[in-house]
C-alpha positions in Angstrom: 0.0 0.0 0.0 3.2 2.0 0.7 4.3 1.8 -2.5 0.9 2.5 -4.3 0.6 6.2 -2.1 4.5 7.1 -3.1 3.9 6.2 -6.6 0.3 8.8 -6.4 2.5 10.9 -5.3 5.4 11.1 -7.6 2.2 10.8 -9.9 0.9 14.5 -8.6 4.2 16.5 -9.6 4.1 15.5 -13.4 3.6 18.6 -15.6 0.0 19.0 -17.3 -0.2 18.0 -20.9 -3.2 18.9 -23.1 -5.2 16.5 -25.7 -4.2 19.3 -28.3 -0.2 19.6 -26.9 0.1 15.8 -27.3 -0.9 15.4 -30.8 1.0 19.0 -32.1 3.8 19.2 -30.2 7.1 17.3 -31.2 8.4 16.0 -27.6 4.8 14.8 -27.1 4.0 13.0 -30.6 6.2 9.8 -30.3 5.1 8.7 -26.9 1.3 9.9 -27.5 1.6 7.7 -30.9 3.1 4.0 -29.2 0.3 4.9 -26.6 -2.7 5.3 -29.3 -1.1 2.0 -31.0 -0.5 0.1 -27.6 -4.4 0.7 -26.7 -5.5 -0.3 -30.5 -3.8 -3.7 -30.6 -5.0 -4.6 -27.1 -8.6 -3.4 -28.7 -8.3 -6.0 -31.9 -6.8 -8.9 -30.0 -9.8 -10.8 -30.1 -10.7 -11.1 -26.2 -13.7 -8.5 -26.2 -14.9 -11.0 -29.0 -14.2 -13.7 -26.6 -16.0 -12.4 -23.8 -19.2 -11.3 -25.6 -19.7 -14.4 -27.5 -18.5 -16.6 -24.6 -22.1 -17.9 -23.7 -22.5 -18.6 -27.7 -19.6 -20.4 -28.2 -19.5 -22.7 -25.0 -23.2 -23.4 -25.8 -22.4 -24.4 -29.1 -19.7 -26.7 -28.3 -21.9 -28.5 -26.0 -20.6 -27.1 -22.9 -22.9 -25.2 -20.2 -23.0 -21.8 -20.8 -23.4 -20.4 -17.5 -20.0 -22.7 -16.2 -18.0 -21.9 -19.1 -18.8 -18.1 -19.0 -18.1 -18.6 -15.3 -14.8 -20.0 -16.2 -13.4 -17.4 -18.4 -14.9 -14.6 -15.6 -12.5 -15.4 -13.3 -9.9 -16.2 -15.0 -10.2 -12.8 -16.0 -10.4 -11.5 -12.6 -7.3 -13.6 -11.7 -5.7 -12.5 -15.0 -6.4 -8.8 -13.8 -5.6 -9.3 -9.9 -2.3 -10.7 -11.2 -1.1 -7.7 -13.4 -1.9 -5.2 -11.0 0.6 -6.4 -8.1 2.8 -7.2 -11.0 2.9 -3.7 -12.4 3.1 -2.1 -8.4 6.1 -4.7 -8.0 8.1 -4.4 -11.1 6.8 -0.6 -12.7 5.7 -0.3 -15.8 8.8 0.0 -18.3 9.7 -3.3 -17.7 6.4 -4.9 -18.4 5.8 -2.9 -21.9 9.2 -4.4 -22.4 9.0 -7.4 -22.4 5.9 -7.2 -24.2 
């Protein structure tokens, strides 16, 4: 918890950047561009597919769809849990790294 109010912290001295500075300025447009492409490939992965269709395709396959959609819920909440104390413990460079 320690480190999650030191990291808020360093979090509050950052200078303000505007929507319009991001896009126009030259120091801004590199990092603002991997950022737009980061979110878009995490956006056409295919597991927002997965998720809405989930009941579908379990029930199609002969599975129940209520256990099956149950299944992929928490492994998403594990999934989730995981990253978060992964990305307090480690930062956030290293992750997109390795990615």
């Amino acid at each position: 918890m320690d480190m999650l109010l030191k990291a808020d912290d360093k979090s509050d001295k950052t200078d303000d950047v505007s929507f319009g500075d991001a896009l126009t300025k030259p120091e801004y447009r590199k990092s603002t561009f991997i950022g737009m492409c980061m979110l878009t490939f995490c956006q056409l992965s295919g597991i927002n597919s997965i998720l809405v269709y989930s009941s579908q395709i379990f029930k199609d396959s002969g599975m129940s769809p209520f256990a099956a959609t149950s299944i992929i819920g928490v492994m998403n909440w594990v999934g989730s849990t995981a990253s978060i104390f992964i990305l307090a413990r480690t930062g956030k460079k290293p992750v997109v790294i390795i990615c």
